[in-house]
C-alpha positions in Angstrom: -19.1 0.9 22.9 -17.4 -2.3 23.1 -21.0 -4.0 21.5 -20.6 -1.8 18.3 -20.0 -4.7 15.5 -17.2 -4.7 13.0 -18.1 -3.0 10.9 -19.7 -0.4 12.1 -16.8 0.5 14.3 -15.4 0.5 11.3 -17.4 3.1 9.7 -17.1 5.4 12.8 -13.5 5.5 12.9 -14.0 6.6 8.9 -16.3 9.5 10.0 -13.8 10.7 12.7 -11.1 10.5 10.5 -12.5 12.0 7.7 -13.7 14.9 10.0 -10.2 15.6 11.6 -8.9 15.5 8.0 -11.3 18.2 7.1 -10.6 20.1 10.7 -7.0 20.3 9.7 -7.9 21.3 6.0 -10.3 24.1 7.4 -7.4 25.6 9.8 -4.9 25.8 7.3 -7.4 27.4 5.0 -7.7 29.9 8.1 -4.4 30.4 8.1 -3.9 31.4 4.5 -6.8 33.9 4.5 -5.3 35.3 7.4 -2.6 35.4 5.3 -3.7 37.0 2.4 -5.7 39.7 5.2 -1.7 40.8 5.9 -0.7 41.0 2.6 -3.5 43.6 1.6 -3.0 45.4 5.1 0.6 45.4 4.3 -0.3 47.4 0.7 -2.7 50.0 2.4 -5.8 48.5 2.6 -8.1 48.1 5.5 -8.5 44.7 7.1 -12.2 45.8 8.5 -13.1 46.9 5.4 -12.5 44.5 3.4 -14.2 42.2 5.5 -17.1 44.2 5.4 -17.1 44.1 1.5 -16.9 40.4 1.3 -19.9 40.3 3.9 -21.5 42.6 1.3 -20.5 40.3 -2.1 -21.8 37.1 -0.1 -25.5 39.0 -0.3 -28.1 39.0 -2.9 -28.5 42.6 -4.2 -31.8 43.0 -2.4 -30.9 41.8 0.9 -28.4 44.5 1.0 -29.9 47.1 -0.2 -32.8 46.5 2.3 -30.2 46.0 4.8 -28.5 49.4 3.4 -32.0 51.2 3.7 -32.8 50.4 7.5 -29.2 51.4 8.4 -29.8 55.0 6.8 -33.2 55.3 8.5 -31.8 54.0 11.5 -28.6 56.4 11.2 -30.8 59.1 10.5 -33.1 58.9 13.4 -29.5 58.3 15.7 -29.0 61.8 14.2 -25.4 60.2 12.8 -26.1 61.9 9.3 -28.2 64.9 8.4 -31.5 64.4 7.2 -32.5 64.5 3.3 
């Protein structure tokens, strides 16, 4: 390491700077969703659900509706819902 010129040692201690920086901006990000994740629970609504919901929103329609379809044909076959 000691062989690493100038300037490039430089440029490395930018990099893991910049990435710690970013670390720290990313857990306190965490934090306030996890915040906001109380808030709603506090009001009535369902942490697990919600989650699920913003899964759903992060989708394009047709990957969830085929993802929605195999889950009915596979709940069906479980015998978790009655056949149509």
């Amino acid at each position: 390491m000691s062989d690493l010129q100038g300037s490039t040692r430089d440029q490395l201690r930018a990099f893991i700077e910049r990435i710690e920086r970013l670390e720290e901006e990313k857990a306190a990000l965490a934090a306030d969703i996890r915040e906001v994740y109380a808030e709603a629970k506090g009001t009535g609504f369902d942490g697990k659900t919600l989650r699920a919901v913003i899964r759903l929103r992060k989708q394009d329609m047709h990957e969830r509706q085929e993802q929605e379809a195999l889950l009915a044909t596979y709940m069906v076959a479980l015998g978790m819902v009655p056949e149509e």
